[in-house]
N, C-alpha and C positions, 0 to 999 in steps of 0.2 A: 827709481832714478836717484841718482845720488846730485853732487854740485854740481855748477857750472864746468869749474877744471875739470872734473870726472869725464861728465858728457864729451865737451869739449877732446875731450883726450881720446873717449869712444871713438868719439864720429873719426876724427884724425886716423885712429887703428884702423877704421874701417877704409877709408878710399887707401891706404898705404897697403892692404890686405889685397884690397883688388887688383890693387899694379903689382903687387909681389904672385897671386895666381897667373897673371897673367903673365908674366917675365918667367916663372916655373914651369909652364905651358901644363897646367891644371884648372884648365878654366871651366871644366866638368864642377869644379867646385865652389864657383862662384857662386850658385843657387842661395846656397844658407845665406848670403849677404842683403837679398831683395826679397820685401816682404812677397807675400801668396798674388796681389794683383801690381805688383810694380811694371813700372814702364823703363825701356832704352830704346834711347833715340837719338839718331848720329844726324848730325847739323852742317851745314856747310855756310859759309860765306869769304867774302873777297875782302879780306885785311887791309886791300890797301884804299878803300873805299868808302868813308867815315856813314853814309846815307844807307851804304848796303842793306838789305835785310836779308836772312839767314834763310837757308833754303833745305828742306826736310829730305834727307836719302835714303831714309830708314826709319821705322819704329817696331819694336818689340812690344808685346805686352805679356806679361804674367811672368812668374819665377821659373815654372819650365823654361819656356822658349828662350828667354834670357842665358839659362844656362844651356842649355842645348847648342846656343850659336857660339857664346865663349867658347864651349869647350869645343866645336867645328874647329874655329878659329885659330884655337891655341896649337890645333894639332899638325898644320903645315909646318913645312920644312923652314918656313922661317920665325928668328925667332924676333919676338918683340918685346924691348925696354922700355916700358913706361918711366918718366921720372915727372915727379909730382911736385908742384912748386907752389908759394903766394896761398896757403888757404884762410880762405876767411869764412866764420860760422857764424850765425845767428842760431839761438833755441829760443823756443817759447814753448813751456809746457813739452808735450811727449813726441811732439814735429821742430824738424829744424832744418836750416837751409846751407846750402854752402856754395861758394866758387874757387875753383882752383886753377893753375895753367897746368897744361900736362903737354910733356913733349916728350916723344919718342924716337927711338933709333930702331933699327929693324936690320938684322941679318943675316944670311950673307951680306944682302944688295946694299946697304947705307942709305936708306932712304930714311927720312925725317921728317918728321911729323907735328905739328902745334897747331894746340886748340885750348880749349877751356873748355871746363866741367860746372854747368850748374845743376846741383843734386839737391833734393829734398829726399828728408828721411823721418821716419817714425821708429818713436820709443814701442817695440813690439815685443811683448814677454816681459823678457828681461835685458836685451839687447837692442841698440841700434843697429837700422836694417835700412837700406835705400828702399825709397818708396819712387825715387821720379829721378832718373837719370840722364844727361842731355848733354853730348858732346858735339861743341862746334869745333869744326879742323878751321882753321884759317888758312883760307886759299888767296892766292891771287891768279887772274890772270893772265898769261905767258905775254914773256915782252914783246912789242912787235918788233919785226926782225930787220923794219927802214934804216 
């Protein structure tokens, strides 16, 4: 491991890696990104609701399965733009944590997407590698139509 900036600068490479396989639709490749038993796991909650608590739609575990579904994923006919914004990182030692907003477009359809990413990762080898991945979408829901 080298400095802070270093790490710092890693970890940054690595969630910006992840939107760029995923925007390439090579999410077959995502694997090398999460250590042998990492976890993803897609989140749900109602944005407009400050009390909400966030409700589980999905969990993956291990670096297989992770890349198995990206790359399912990546392979429809639509395509999806992650854009990554706001990240903030903590390290300590060879684990470190981060949050970021990520919002997406998707098309044909225009559909759009926001949530936020909270990741933990480990210094593994010689690289940073997600070890715990967790995206909440921020829902609301539908107006009523009175």
């Amino acid at each position: 491991m080298t400095g802070v900036f270093d790490n710092r600068l890693a970890i940054t490479e690595l969630i910006h890696r992840y939107a760029y396989i995923v925007r390439m639709r090579q999410g077959e490749l995502c694997g090398e990104l999460f250590t042998k038993t990492a976890t993803y796991e897609l989140r749900e909650i109602d944005a407009a609701d400050r009390n909400a608590q966030s409700k589980r739609r999905w969990l993956l575990t291990g670096r297989e399965a992770i890349r198995d579904y990206i790359g399912r994923s990546t392979q429809s006919d639509i395509r999806i733009c992650p854009m990554i914004h706001n990240i903030m990182i903590q390290i300590s030692g060879d684990s470190a944590r981060s949050n970021c907003i990520m919002s997406s477009r998707t098309w044909p359809m225009g559909h759009e997407t926001f949530g936020q990413y909270d990741d933990d990762y480990r210094y593994d080898g010689d690289i940073w590698r997600f070890q715990s991945r967790v995206y909440t979408v921020f829902a609301s829901p539908c107006a009523d139509p009175q």
